[in-house]
MARLO-597024 format. One line per 10 residues: number of its first residue (from 1); for each residue x, y, z of C-alpha. Coordinates in pm, 1 decimal, m for minus. Layout:
NUM	X Y Z; ... $
END
This chain:
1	240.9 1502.6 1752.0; 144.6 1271.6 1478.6; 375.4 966.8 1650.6; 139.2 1058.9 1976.1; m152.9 1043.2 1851.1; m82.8 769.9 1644.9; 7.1 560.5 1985.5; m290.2 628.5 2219.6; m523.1 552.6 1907.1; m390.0 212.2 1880.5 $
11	m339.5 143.8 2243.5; m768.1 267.9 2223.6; m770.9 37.3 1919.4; m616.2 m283.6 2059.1; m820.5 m237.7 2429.7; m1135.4 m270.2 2216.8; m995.7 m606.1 2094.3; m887.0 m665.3 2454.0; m1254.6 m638.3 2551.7; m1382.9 m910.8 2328.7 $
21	m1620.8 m1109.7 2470.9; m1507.2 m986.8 2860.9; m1713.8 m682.1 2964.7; m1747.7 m814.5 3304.3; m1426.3 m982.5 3405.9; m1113.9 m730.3 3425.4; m856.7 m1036.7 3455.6; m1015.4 m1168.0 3108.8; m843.0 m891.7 2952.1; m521.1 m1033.8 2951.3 $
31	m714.1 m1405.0 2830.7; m641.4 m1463.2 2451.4; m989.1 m1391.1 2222.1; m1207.6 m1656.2 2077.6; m1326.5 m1622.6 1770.6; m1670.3 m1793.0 1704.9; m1740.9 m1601.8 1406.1; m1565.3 m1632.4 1082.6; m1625.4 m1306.9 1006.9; m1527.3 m1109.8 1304.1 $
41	m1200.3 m1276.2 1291.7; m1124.0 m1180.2 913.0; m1237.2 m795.3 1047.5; m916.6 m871.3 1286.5; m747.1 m1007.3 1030.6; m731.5 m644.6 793.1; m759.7 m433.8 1143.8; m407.9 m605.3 1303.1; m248.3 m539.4 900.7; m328.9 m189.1 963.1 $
51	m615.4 m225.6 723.4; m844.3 7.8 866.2; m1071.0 101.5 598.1; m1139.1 m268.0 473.8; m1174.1 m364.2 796.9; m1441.2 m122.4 883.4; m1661.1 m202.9 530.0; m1646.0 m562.9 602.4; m1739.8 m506.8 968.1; m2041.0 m298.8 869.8 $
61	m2175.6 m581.8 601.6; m2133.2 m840.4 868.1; m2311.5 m673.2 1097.1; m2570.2 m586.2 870.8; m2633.0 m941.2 770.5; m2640.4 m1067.0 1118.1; m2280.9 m1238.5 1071.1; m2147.8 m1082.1 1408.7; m2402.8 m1281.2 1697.9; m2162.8 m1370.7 1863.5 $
71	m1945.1 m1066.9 1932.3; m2189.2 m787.3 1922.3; m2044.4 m547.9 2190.2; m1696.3 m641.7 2144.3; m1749.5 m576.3 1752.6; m1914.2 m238.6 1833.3; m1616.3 m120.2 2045.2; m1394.4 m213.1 1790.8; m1605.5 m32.3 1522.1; m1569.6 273.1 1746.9 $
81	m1173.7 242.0 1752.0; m1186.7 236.7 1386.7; m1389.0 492.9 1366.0; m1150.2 690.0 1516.8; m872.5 587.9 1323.3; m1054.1 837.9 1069.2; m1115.7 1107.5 1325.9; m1445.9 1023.5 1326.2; m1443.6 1101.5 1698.1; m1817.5 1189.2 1717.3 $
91	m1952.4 848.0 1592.0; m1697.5 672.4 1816.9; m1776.4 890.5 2154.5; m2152.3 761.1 2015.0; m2076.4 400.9 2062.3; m1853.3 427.0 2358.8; m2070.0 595.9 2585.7; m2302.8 374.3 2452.9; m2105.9 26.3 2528.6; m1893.0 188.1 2847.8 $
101	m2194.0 343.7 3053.1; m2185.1 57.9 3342.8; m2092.7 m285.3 3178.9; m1743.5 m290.9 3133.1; m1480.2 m279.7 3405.7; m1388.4 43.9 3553.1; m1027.3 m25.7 3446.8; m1063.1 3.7 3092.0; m1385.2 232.1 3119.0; m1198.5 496.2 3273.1 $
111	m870.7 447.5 3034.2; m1080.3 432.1 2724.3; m1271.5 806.9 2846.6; m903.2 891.0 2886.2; m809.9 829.9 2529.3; m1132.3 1027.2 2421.9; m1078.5 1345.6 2613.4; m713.9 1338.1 2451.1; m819.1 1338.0 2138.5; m1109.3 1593.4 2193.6 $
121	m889.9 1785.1 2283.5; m607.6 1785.6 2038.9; m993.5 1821.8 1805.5; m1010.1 2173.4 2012.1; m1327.5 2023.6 2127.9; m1288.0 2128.8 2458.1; m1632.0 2078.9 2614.0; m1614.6 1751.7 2524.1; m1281.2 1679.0 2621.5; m1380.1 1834.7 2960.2 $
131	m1678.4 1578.0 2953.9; m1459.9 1272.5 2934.3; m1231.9 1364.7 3175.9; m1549.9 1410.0 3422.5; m1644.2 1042.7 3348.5; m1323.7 896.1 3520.6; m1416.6 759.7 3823.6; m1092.3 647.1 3927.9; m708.8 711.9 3936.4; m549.5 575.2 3642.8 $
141	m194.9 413.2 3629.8; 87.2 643.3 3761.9; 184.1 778.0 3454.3; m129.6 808.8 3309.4; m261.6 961.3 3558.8; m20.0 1246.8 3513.6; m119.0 1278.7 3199.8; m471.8 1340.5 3307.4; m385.4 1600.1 3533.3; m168.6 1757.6 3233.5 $
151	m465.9 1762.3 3011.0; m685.7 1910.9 3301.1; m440.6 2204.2 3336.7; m441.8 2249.4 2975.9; m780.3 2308.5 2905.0; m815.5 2557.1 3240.0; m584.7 2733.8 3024.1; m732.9 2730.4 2689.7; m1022.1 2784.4 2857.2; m896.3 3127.7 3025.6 $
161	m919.6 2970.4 3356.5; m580.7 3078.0 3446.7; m613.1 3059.0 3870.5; m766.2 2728.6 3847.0; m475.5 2575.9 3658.1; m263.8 2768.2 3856.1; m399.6 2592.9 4168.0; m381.1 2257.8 4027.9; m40.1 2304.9 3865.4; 126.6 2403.1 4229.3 $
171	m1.8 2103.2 4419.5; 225.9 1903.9 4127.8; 375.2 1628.0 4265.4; 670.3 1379.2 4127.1; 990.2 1397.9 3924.8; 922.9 1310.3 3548.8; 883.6 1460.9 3200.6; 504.6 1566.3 3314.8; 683.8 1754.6 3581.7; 861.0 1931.6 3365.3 $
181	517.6 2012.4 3140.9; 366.8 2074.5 3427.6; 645.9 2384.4 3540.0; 627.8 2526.5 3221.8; 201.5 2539.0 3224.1; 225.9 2683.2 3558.1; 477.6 2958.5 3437.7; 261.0 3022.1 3134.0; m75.1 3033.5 3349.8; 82.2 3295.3 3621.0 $
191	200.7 3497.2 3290.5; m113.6 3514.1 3184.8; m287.7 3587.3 3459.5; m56.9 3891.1 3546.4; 159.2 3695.4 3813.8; 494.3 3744.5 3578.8; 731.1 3789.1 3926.0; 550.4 3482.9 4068.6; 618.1 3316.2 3719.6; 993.4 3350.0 3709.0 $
201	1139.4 3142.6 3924.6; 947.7 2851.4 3782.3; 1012.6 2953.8 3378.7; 1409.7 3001.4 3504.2; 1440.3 2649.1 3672.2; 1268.4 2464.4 3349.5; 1524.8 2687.6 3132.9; 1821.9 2544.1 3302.4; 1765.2 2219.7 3318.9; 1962.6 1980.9 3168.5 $
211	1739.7 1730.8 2923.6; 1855.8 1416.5 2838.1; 1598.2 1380.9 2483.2; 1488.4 1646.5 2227.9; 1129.3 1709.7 2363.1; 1263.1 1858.4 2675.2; 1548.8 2066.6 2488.4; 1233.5 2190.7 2306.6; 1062.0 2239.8 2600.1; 1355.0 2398.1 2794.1 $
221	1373.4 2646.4 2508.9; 1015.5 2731.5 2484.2; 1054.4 2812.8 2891.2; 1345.8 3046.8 2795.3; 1145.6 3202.3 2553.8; 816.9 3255.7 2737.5; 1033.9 3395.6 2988.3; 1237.6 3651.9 2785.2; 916.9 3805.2 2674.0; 784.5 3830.9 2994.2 $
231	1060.2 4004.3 3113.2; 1034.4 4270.8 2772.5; 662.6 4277.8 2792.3; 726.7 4398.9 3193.9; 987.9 4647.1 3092.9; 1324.2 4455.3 3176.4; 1493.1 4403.3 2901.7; 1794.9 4313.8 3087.1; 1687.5 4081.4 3229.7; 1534.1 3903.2 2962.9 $
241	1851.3 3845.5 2778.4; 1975.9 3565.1 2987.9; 1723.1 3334.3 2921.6; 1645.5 3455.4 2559.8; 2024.9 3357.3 2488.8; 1945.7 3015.9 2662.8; 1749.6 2923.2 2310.9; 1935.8 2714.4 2090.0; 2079.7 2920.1 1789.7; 1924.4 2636.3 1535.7 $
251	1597.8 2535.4 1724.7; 1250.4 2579.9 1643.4; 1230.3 2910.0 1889.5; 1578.2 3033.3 1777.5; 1399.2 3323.0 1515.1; 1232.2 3466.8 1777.2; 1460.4 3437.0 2047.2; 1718.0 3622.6 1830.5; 1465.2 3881.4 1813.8; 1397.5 3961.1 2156.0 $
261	1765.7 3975.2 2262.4; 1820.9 4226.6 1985.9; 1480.5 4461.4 2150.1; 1578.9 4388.7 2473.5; 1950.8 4555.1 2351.5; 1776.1 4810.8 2186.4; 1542.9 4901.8 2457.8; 1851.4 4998.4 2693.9; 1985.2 5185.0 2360.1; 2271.5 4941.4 2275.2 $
271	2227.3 4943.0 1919.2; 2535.4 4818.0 1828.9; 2423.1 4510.7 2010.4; 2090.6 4464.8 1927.7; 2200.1 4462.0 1523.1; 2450.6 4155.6 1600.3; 2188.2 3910.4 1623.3; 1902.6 4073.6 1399.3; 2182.0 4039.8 1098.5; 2187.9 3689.2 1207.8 $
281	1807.4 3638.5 1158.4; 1796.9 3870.1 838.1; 1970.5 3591.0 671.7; 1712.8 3310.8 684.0; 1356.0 3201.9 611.1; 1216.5 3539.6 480.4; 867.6 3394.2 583.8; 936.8 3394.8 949.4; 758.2 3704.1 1105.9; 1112.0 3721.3 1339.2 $
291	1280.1 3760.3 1039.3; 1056.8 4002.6 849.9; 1066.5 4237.1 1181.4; 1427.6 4186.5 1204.8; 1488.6 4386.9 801.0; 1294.4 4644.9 967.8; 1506.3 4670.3 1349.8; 1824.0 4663.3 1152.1; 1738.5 5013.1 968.8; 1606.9 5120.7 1296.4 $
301	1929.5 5085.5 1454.0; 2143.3 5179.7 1234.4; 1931.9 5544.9 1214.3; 2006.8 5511.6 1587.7; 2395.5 5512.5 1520.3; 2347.8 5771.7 1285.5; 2436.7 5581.1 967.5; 2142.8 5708.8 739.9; 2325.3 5619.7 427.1; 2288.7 5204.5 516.0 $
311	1970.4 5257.7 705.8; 1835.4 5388.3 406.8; 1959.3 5083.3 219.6; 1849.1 4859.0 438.4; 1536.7 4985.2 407.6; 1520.5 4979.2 35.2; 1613.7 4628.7 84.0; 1338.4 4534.8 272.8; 1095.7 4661.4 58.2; 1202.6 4480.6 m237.4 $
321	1247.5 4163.3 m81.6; 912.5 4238.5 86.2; 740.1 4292.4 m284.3; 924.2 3974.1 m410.6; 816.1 3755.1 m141.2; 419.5 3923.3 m181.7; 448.6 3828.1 m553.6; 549.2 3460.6 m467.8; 248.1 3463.1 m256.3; 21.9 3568.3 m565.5 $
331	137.7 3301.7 m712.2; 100.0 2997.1 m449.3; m256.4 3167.3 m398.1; m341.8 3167.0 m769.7; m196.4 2809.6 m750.0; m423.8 2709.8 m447.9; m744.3 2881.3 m618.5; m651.3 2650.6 m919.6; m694.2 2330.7 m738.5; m296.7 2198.5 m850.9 $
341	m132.6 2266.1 m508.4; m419.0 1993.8 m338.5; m364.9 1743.8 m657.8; 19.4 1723.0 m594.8; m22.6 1660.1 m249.4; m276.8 1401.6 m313.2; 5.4 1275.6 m544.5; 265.1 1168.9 m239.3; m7.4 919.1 m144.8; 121.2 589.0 m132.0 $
351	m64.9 466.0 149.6; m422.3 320.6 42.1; m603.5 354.5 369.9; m373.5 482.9 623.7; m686.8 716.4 782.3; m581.4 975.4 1034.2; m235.0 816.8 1079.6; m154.2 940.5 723.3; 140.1 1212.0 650.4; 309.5 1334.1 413.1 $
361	640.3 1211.1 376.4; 804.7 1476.0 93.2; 680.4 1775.2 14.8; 572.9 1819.9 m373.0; 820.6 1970.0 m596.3; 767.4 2409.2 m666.2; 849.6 2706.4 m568.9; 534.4 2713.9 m342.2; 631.5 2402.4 m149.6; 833.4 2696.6 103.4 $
371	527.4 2799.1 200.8; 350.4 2424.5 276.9; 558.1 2416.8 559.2; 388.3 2667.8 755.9; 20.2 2565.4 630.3; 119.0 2183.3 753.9; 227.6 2315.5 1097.6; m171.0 2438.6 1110.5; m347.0 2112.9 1293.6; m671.0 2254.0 1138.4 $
381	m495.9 2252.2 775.4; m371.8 1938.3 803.1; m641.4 1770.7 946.8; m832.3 1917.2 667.4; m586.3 1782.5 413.5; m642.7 1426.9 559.5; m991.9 1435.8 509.2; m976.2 1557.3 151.0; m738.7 1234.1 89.9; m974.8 1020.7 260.9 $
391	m1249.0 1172.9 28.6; m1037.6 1101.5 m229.4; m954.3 748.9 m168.2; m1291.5 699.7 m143.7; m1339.4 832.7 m495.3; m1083.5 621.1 m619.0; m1237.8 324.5 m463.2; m1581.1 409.6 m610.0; m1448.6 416.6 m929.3; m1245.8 30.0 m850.0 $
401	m1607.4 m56.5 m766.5; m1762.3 62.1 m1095.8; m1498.1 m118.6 m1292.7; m1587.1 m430.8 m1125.9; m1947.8 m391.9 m1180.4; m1884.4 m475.2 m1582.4; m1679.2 m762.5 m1424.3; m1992.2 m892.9 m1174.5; m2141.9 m877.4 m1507.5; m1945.0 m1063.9 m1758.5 $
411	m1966.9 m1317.6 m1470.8; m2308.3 m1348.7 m1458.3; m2391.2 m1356.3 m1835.1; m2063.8 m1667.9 m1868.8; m2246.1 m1838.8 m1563.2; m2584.1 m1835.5 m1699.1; m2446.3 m1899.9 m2079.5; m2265.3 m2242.9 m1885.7; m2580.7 m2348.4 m1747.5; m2757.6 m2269.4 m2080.7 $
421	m2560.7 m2470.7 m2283.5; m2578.6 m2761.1 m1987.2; m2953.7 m2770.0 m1941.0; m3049.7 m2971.0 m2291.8; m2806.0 m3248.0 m2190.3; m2883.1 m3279.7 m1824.3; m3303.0 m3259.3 m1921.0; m3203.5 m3546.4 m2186.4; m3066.4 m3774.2 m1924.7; m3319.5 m3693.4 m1672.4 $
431	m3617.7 m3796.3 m1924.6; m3403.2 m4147.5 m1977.2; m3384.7 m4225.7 m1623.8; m3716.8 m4381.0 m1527.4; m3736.3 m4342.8 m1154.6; m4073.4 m4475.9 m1087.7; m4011.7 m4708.8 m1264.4; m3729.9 m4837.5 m1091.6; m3886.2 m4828.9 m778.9; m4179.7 m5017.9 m913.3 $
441	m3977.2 m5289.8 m953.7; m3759.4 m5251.3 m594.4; m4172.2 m5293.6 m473.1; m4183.0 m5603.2 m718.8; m3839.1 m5738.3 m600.3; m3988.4 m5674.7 m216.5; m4311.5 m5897.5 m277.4; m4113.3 m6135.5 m414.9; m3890.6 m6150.0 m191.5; m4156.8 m6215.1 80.9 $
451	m4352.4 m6490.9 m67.0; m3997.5 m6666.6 m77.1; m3915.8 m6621.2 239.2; m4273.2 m6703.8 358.1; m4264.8 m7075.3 183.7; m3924.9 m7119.3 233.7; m3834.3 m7159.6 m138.6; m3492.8 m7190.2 m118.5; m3514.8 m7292.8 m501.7; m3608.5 m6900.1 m559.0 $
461	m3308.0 m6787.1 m435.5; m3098.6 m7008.3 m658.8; m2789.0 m6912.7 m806.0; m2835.2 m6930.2 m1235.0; m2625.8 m7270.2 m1258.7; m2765.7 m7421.1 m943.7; m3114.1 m7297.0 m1119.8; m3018.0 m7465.6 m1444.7; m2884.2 m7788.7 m1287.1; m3207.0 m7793.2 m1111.4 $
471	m3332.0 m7780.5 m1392.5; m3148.9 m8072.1 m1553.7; m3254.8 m8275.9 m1296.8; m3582.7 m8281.6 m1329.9; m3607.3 m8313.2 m1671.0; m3383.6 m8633.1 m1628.8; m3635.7 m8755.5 m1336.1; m3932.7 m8730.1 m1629.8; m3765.1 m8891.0 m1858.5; m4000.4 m9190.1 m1969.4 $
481	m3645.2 m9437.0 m1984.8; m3638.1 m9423.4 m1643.4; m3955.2 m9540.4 m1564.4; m3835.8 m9875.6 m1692.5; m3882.7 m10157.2 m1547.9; m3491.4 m10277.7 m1563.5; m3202.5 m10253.1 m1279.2; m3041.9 m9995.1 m1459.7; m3278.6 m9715.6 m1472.4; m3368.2 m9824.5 m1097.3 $
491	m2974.9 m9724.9 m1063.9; m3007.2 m9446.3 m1244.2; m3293.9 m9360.5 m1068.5; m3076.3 m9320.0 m740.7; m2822.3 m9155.9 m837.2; m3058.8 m8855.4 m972.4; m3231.8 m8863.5 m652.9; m2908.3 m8846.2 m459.7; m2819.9 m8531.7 m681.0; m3124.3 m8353.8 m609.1 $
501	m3064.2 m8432.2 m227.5; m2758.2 m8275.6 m247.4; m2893.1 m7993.7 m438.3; m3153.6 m7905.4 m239.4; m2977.4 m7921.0 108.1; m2695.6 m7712.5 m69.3; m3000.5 m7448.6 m171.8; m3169.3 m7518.9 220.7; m2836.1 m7477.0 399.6; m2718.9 m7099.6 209.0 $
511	m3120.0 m6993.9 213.2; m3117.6 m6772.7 542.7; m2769.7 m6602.6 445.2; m2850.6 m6570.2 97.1; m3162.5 m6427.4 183.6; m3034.9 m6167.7 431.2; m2746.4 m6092.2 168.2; m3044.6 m6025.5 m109.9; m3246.5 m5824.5 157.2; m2953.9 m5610.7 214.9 $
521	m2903.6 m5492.4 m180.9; m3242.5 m5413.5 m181.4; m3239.3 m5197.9 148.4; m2946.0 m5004.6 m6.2; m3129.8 m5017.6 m354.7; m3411.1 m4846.5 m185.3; m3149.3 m4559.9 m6.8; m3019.8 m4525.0 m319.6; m3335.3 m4471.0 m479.5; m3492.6 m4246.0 m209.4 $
531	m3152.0 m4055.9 m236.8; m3174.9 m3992.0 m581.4; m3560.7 m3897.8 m567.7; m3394.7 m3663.9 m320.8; m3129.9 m3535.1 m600.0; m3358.0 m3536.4 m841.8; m3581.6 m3308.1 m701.8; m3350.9 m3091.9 m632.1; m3256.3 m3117.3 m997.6; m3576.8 m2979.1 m1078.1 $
541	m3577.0 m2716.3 m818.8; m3252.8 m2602.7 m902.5; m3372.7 m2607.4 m1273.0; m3656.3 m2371.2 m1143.4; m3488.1 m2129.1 m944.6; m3182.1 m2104.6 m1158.8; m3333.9 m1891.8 m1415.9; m3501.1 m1634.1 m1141.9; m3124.5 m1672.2 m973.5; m3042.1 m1500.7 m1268.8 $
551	m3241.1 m1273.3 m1272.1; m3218.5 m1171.0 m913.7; m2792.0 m1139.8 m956.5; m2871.0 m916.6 m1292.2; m3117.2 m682.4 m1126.9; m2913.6 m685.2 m832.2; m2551.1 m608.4 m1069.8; m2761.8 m355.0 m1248.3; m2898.3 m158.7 m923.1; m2521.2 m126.4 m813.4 $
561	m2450.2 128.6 m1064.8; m2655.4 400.7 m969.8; m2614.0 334.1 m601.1; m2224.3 353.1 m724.1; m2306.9 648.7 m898.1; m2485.5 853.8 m636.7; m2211.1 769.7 m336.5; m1942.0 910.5 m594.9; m2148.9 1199.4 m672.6; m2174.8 1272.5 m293.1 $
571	m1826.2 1196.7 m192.7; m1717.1 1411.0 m492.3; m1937.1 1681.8 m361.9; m1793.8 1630.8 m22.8; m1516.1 1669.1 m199.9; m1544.7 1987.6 m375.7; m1632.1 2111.6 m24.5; m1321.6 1987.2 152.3; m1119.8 2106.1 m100.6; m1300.9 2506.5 m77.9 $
581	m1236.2 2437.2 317.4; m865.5 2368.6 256.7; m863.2 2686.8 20.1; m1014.5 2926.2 210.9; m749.8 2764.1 502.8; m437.5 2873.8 270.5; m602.6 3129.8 78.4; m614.0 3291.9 497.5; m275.6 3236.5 568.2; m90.9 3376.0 262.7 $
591	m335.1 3653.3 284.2; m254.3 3675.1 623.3; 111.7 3660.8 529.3; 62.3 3912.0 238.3; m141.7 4147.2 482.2; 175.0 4128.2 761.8; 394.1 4211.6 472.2; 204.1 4502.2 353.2; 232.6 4623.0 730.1; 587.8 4575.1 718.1 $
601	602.4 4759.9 404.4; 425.8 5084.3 456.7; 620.4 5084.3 772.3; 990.7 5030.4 584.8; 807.6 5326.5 330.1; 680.9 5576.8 624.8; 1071.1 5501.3 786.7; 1279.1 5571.7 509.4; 1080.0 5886.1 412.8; 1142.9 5994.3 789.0 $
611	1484.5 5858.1 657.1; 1514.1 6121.1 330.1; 1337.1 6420.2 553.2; 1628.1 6427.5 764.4; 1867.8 6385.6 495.1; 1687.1 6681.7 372.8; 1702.3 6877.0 707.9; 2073.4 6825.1 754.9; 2158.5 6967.5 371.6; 1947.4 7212.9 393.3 $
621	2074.3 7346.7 742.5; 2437.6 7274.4 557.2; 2415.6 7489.7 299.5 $
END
């Protein structure tokens, strides 16, 4: 059961994921998925690890902050499939119908109503299950469809609808394992609904067959069965041997097979017969009903054959082991009512967020674990159980999230203690750097820059040496020797002029590149100055919302903890409620155990004081 379920639910699972971002195309199903937002595709990320839990928290936040724009429906239908991973059917059948009215292919409309109804109806919510299977519009693959129709006939007979299943289970058509299912509903309906001749040849066919895995041994014997009891309930007993002795001796059905081939022995007064396999079930699993009955048919029988002596025994037998077995009981319920049967259960846990796939792998350790058995067999018991583990995972993550709160914290107070100790140094250098300044005299540099370029001063842009030798030059050219009247400071006179010449057209020829080399600095001066305005005020801004940063991450570290504290005081109630569910669930059962017990009891006393009576009679009419 739990490998089935845990199948369909992650076929449902994965055809959300298959619908991302295709509602409209049915051959996009097959396309790979694109994902365009980073946090859709780290939602994928935890939900393909099996992560269901994680992945549905950070699904919710992203959707509450807006993060999911670009895959709102397909995000949805994977929310649902998660949601159902907890057996949280209700909120998913909310979003489906929601998402799958008339915008998604029929295809996986119809196979995704398909999964629901399933699990409805495992859920024994039967009017709903009923309601899914009423939105498929059309025939599903071949052996899905069978399935369908299985799950149809199932709830006409949950339902008491016998005749209608039986009319939709005759019509069957094909050769496979939902053939055989389908035989042994239709045997079970016509049972029910008083048709057992009609029923037999159907129930006797299934019994006989020869299966090739274990679910159709088990199915073959629970044919056998249904159809030994059939034949006691309609008074032939001999013929509901044959197929009672069909049952495998060590199956599932083998208790209370053994059972009915002993009545249907004894109801044709072969005692002797009837006590060969009741001594056989006498020796096992005291908490079987088959076996409990079978400590009182042996007595029976042998007060048939006339040995009163051993009957008697017997008897006194049964009611001890009867009282032993009633006091274990006290003590699993006194257990159960203590609350230390659900903490070592919660103890095998070793999965963190398994959700409804979860099971218990080993039993815990007792006496009492005899008796989990048959409360784990209950689907309403142990769906119960995984809901109080869920509640207590959640606990348990509550309580990771309170420990991290002092953590949030700590970070907080070292972050703003950093900044703290930063701030005097960074407000220091800040007051040194003179920004206007600087760009006071990029404006100064710019004018002066124009004039030269507007009279062509070539001299302005002047290297310091070529400035200097200019320099020189001049000061030779006023010196008052060369104003001399001689030929050699008319020499002299030449030779400064031709060094000025040269000067000057070495200054004229470089003016336009140096120029465009000194207007480029300055542009970048300027960027850089406009871009460090830029940093600068965000310096300052940063300077003024860093302290109300702070405050805004303390308030919101400090408003946490109660919000922490009231979702663990609510999932703890939650708890306390699942766990008085599960309680009153056990509490029932061994009760109901106890009560069968007492039955069997006053019976086994009433019989062997029948027993001592005619003990009595016989001595008396002895003597």
């Amino acid at each position: 059961m739990i490998a089935s379920r845990y199948k369909f639910v992650i076929q449902l699972l994965l055809l959300a994921v298959a619908i991302s971002g295709n509602f409209a195309n049915a051959q996009s199903v097959k396309k790979p998925t694109t994902i365009q937002d980073a946090h859709y595709g780290e939602v994928l990320f935890y939900f393909y690890q099996e992560e269901y839990f994680p992945a549905i928290v950070r699904l919710l936040a992203a959707q509450q902050q807006g993060q999911m724009s670009n895959h709102e429906d397909e995000s949805e239908l994977l929310l649902g499939g998660l949601y159902l991973s907890y057996g949280h059917h209700l909120k998913a059948a909310e979003i489906f119908e929601r998402l799958l009215a008339d915008n998604v292919n029929p295809e996986i409309r119809d196979r995704t109503w398909f999964f629901l109804a399933k699990i409805w109806q495992q859920r024994g919510y039967l009017a709903e299950s009923q309601n899914a299977l009423d939105n498929i519009q059309q025939a599903l693959p071949e052996n899905m469809e069978a399935e369908r129709n299985m799950l149809q006939a199932q709830l006409f007979i949950k339902r008491g609808e016998h005749d209608q299943a039986v009319s939709m289970l005759q019509d069957w058509r094909g050769k496979s394992e939902w053939a055989s299912y389908a035989k042994f509903n239709l045997g079970v309906a016509m049972v029910r609904s008083g048709r057992v001749n009609s029923a037999v040849g159907i129930l006797d066919e299934l019994g006989s067959l020869d299966p090739y895995n274990e679910e159709l041994t088990s199915l073959r014997d629970k044919a056998n069965l249904a159809l030994g009891y059939a034949y006691l309930q309609d008074g032939q007993p001999t013929a509901a041997k044959a197929p009672l002795q069909r049952v495998r001796l060590e199956g599932p059905f083998s208790n209370k097979a053994l059972l009915g081939v002993g009545w249907a022995d004894a109801e044709v007064q072969d005692y002797e017969r009837a006590l060969v396999p009741w001594v056989e079930l006498k020796g096992r699993d005291l908490l079987d009903p088959a076996v409990q009955e079978s400590m009182l048919a042996i007595p029976y029988a042998m007060a048939k054959l006339e040995s009163i002596s051993q009957a008697a025994d017997h008897y006194l037998n049964a009611i001890e082991a009867f009282y032993e077995e009633t006091s274990r009981l006290d003590e699993t319920i006194e257990k159960i009512q203590s609350g230390a049967l659900f903490e070592d259960f919660l103890k095998q846990d070793t999965d963190s967020s398994a959700g409804w796939f979860w099971r218990m792998e080993n039993l815990p350790e007792g006496p009492e674990s005899r008796y989990l058995f048959h409360l784990l067999a209950t689907n309403e018991f142990q769906e119960g159980l995984k809901n109080y583990r869920d509640l207590a995972y959640l606990v348990r993550n509550l309580d990771e999230w309170q420990q991290r709160v002092d953590v949030y914290r700590n970070m907080v107070d070292t972050r703003e203690l950093a900044y703290n100790e930063k701030l005097p140094r960074i407000e220091q250098s800040l007051a040194g750097a003179d920004l206007n300044g600087m760009v006071n005299r990029k404006l100064e540099f710019d004018a002066t820059l124009n004039n030269i370029e507007q009279n062509t001063d070539s001299l302005g842009l002047a290297t310091e040496d070529e400035f200097a030798l200019w320099g020189e030059i001049t000061s030779i050219e006023r010196h008052p020797a060369l104003n001399a009247d001689i030929p050699e400071a008319a020499e002299v006179r030449k030779k400064v002029a031709l060094l000025k010449g040269v000067l000057q057209w070495q200054l004229d020829k470089e003016f336009k590149a140096r120029l465009w080399k000194i207007r480029r600095n300055l542009r970048q001066a300027g960027e850089a100055l406009v871009e460090t305005q830029r940093s600068r005020r965000q310096v300052d801004e940063k300077m003024r919302s860093e302290p109300l940063l702070f405050a805004e991450l303390d308030q919101r570290v400090e408003g946490i903890s109660p919000q922490l504290d009231g979702m663990k005081i609510r999932v703890e109630q939650a708890m306390a409620r699942q766990h008085g569910f599960l309680e009153d669930i056990a509490v029932d059962e061994l009760q109901a155990q106890k009560q069968r017990l007492a039955t069997y009891t006053v019976q086994a006393r009433f019989a062997l004081a029948a027993i001592y009576d005619r003990s009595a009679t016989v001595g008396d009419a002895s003597r």
